[in-house]
N, C-alpha and C positions, 0 to 999 in steps of 0.2 A: 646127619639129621635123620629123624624117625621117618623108615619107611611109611607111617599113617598121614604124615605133614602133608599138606595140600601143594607144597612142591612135587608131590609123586604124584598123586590123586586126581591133580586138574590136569587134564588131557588140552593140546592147543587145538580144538577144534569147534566149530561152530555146532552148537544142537539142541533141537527143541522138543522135548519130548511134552510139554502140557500145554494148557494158553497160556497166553503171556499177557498178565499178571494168571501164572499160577495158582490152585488152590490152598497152600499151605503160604504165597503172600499175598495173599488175600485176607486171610484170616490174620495176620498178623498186619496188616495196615485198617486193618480192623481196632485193635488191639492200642495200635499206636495211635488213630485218631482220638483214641480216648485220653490220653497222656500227652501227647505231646502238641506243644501249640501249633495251630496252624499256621502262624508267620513261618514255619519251617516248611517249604515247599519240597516237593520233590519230582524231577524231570521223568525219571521210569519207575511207579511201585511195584517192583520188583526186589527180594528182601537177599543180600548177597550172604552167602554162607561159606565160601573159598575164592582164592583166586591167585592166581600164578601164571606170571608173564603176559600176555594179551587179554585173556581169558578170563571172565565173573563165572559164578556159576552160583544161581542161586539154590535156594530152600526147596524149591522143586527138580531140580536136577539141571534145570533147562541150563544151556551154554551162553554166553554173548558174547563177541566182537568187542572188547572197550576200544572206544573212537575217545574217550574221554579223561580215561586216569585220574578219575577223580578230581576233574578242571586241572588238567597237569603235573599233578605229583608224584603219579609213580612212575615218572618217564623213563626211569633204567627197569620196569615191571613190578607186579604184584611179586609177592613176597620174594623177591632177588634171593639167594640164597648166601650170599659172601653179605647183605645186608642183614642179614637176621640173624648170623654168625656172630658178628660185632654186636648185636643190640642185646643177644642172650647173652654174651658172655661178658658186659657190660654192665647187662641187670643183674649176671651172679655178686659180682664186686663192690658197686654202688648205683642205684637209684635214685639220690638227691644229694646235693649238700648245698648249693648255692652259689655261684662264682663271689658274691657280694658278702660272704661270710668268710665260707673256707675254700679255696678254689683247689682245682682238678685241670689235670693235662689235656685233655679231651676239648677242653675249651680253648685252648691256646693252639692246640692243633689246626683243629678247625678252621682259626683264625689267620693261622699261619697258611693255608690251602688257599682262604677268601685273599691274602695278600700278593697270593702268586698269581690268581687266576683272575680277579676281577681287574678290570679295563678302567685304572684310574693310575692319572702318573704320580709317580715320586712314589716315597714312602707313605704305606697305608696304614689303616686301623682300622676294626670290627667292634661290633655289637652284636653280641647275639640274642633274639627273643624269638616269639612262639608265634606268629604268623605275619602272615605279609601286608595288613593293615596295622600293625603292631610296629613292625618294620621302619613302614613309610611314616606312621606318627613320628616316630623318633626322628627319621632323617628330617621332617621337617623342623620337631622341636630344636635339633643340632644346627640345623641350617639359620633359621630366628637368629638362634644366641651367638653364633659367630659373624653371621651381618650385622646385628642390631637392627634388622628389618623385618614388617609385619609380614610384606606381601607374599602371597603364594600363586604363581601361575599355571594353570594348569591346559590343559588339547579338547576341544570338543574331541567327543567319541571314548573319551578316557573313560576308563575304570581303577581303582585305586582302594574298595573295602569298603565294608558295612558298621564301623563306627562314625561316631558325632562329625568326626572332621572329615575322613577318609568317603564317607557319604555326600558331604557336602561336596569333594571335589569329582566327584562322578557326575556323567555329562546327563544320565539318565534322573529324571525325578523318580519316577514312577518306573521299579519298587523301592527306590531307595531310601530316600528324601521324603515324598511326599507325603502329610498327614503327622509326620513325628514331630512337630514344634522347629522352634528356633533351631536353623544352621547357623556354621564356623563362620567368623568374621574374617575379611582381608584375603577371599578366594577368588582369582580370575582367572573366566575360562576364555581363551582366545582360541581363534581358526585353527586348524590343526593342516597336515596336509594327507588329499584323500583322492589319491589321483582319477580314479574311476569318476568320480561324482565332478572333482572340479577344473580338471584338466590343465592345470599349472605345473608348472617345473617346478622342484624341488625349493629353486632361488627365490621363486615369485610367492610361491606360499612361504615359505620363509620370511619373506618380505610383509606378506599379506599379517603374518602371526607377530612380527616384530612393529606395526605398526598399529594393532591394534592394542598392545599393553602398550607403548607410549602414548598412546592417547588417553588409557582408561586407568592406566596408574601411574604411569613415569618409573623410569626403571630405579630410580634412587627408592624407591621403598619397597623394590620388591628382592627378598631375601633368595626366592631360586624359582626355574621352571622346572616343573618334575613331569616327565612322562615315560609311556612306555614307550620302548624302541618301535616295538609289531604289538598293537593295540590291541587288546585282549575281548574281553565282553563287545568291544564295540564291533567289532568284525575282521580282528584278524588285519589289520589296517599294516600295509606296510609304505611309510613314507617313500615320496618321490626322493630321485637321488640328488643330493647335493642339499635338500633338506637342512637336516643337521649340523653341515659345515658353516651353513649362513646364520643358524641361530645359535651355533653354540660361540661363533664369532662374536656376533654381540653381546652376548650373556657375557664373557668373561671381558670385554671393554668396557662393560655398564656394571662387574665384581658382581654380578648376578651368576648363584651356582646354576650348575647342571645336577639335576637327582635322576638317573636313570631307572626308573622301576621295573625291574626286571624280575617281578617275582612270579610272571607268566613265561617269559622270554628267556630265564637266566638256565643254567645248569644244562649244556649242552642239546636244550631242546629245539634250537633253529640251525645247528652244525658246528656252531662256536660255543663254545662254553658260556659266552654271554653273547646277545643280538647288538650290542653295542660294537663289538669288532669287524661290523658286517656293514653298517650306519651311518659312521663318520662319525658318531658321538664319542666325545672325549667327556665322561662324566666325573663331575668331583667328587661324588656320591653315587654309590649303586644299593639298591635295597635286592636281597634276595629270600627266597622262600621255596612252597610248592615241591618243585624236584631235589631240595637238596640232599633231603636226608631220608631217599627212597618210601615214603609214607608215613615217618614220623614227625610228628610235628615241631618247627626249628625253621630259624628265619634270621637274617643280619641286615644290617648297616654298615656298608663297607666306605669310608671315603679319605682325601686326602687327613694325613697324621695331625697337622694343623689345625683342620675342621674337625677333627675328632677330639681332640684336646682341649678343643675349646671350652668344653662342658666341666665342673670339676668335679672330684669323685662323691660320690653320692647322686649323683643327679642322674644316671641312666640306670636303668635296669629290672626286675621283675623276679619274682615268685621263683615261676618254671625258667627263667631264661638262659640259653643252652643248656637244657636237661643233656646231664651225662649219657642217658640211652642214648636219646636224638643226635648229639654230639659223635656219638661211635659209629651211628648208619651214616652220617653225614661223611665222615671218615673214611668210612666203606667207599661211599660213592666218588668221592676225587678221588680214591685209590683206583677202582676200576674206571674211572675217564682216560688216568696215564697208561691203564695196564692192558685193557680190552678195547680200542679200536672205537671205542664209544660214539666220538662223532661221526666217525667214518658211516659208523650206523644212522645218526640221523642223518646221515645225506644220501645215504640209500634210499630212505621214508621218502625223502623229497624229491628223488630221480622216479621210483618204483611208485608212487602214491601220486605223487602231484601229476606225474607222466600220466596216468591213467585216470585221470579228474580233466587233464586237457584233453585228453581222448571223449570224455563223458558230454564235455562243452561243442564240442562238434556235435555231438547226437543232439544235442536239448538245448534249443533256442532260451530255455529259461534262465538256463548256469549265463550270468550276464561278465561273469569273471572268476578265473584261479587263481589265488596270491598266497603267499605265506613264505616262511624259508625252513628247508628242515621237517620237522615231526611237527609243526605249526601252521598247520594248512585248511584252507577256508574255500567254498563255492560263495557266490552270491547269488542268489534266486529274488530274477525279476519278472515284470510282466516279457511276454517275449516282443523283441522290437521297441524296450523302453529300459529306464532306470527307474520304473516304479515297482517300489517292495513287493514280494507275495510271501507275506507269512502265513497265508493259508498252504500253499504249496511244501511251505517247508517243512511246517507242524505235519503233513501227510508224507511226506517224504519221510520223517522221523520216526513216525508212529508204525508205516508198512516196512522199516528198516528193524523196530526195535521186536514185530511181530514174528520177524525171521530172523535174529539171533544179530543184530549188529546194534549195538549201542551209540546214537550218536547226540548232539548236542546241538542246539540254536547258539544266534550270537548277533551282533547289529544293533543297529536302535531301531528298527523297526521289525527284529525277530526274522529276520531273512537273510542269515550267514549260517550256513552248516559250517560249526570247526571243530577242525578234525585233531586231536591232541594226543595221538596213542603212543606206548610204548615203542619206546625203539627195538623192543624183542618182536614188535610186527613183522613176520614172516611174509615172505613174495607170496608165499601162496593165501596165507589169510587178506594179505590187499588184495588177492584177486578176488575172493571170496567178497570182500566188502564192496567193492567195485560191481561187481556182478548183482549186489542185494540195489543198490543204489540206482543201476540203469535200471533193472524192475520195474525199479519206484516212482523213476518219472515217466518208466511205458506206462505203466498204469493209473499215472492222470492223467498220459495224455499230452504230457509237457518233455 
């Protein structure tokens, strides 16, 4: 690769050289208020111009910490270099043709990776499309027609995507939901388990979630429950043990699927290649996305051959879906999961990152809890001496992190989870660095 590529160029270091927002993104968030709707929010206006492994570095020079990867997707790093290898020399040879017309190896490949590595028994089958609301549609549309049932269950605290259906089953109205008209018919949301806040065993919330859909649907109409393993938007939520064992018990007594949405969770970024091997979920369906295909955009529906079949031909599929680029970074990425120690990395993030987060919880009464598994790791910021929310705290936590070159991210339903989603190319010494920017942050409210 050219010595000028941002693989040489972006140094792994933190550094601020202007304010932050900068004066050259400033002028161009200038620019963009004028064009671009404001439903497109953004967490730091700060305008990124390279970036390579841990490291943004914007249109002013200034350096950041990504805590965030782009909400999870470039968890093998900015521009990988064995990922951009396959994607250039992918776009020399073909750029589109379409599985649904004329199909291509690259997608079969793929397919063939998703069959070995996702967490569903017997023989499998794939779908590939372009995001993870895209995904999850699908696995629900496949899940319907091979029940012949409406219902769709889904977790308080869930997130699942900003389309018509995939918004309805988000536990958050506001900013999803609310103000857009008519939502999806046939969505129930039941108790999830949340051990901080409700203090049950895994069994009892279990129990708790299986007794609330026979009450409010009867399991004879409900086609599947879909959630995430470790809860994404809602805070990093990771179920009590035993959990899973008791609802996935009843799920497949009552022919109720399991949909595993693992399009935050999936692609080695909790230490397994999927959070469902870690769970006790045995799902019959996994949707994946986010990390697969190092930054380009590419997404599946993985589930039993049966459940897949169901559908006949014609009835799945999309425009872009597994674009041949996307398809070769994806390639790339199972290749180096077998070839470079990959998860071994993210259980590093979780020894080296979460270690020094429980360290941070001894200093600051307000961290009310560390949880996560892996490179999917969360604080919860409460009042100190209570479980009530401080999203003031957090939002300052954020903003004196993001002023001194650490990019991080809220999460919760009441905007009081910092989650933490960085690349597994995070360096012991950049978690110290981050670590360091963070205790700052609560010396200086005070918390």
């Amino acid at each position: 690769m050219s010595e000028s590529t941002n693989t040489q160029s972006v140094s792994q270091e933190r550094k601020i050289v202007t304010e932050v927002p900068g004066p050259k993104s400033v002028a161009l968030h200038e620019r963009r208020n004028k064009v671009v709707s404001t439903g497109i929010g953004t967490a730091l206006p700060v305008y990124i111009e390279e970036a390579h492994g841990a490291i943004l570095r914007d249109v002013d020079g200034n350096q950041f910490i990504d805590c965030g990867s782009g909400i999870g997707v470039t968890t093998i790093g900015h521009t990988d270099e064995k990922v951009l290898e396959a994607a250039i020399a992918q776009a020399q040879k073909l750029t589109h043709s379409l599985i649904t017309v004329t199909p291509y190896e690259s997608y079969v490949k793929v397919a063939e990776y998703l069959a070995k590595y996702t967490p569903v028994e017997g023989p499998v089958k794939s779908m590939l499309v372009n995001s993870g609301a895209e995904a999850v549609e699908n696995a629900i549309k496949i899940a319907r027609r091979y029940t012949g049932r409406p219902g769709v269950a889904v977790l308080e605290c869930g997130y699942h995507g900003r389309t018509m259906l995939t918004a309805t089953m988000n536990h958050k109205a506001v900013p999803y939901t609310a103000g857009f008209g008519s939502r999806a018919s046939d969505i129930y949301r039941a108790p999830n388990s949340y051990p901080l806040h409700d203090g049950l065993t895994g069994e009892e919330a279990a129990k708790r979630t299986i007794k609330f859909l026979e009450k409010t649907v009867s399991a004879g109409d409900l086609a599947c429950v879909i959630a995430e393993p470790v809860q994404g938007e809602g805070g990093f939520i990771v179920p009590a043990d035993g959990y899973w064992e008791t609802l996935g018990k009843w799920c497949r007594e009552n022919g109720v699927l399991v949909i595993a949405d693992e399009v935050q969770s999936g692609i080695v970024r909790t230490g397994t290649v999927y959070a469902s091997e870690q769970l006790g979920i045995k799902p019959d369906m996994v949707t994946t996305a986010k990390g697969i295909a190092g930054g380009f955009p590419l997404s599946a529906v993985t589930g039993r051959a049966e459940i897949m079949d169901s559908c006949p031909p014609g009835t799945l599929g999309g425009t872009f879906a597994g674009n041949p680029i996307a398809c070769a970074a994806a390639i790339s990425v199972f290749e180096q999961i077998e070839s470079d120690n990959l998860l071994d990395e993210a259980k590093r993030i979780e020894k080296v990152f979460g270690g020094g987060l429980r360290e941070l919880k001894e200093k600051h009464p307000a961290i009310a809890e560390v949880r996560g598994l892996g490179a999917m790791l969360a604080i919860e910021i409460t009042k100190p001496g209570s479980l009530e929310p401080d999203a003031e705290l957090t939002k300052a936590v954020i903003g004196y992190a993001a002023q001194n070159g650490v990019l991080l991210l809220n999460a919760g339903l009441y905007d009081n989870v910092l989650r933490f989603l960085p690349s597994i190319k995070l360096t012991d010494e950049l978690i110290s660095e981050v670590l360091t920017v963070l205790d700052e942050a609560f010396n200086e409210a005070g918390a």
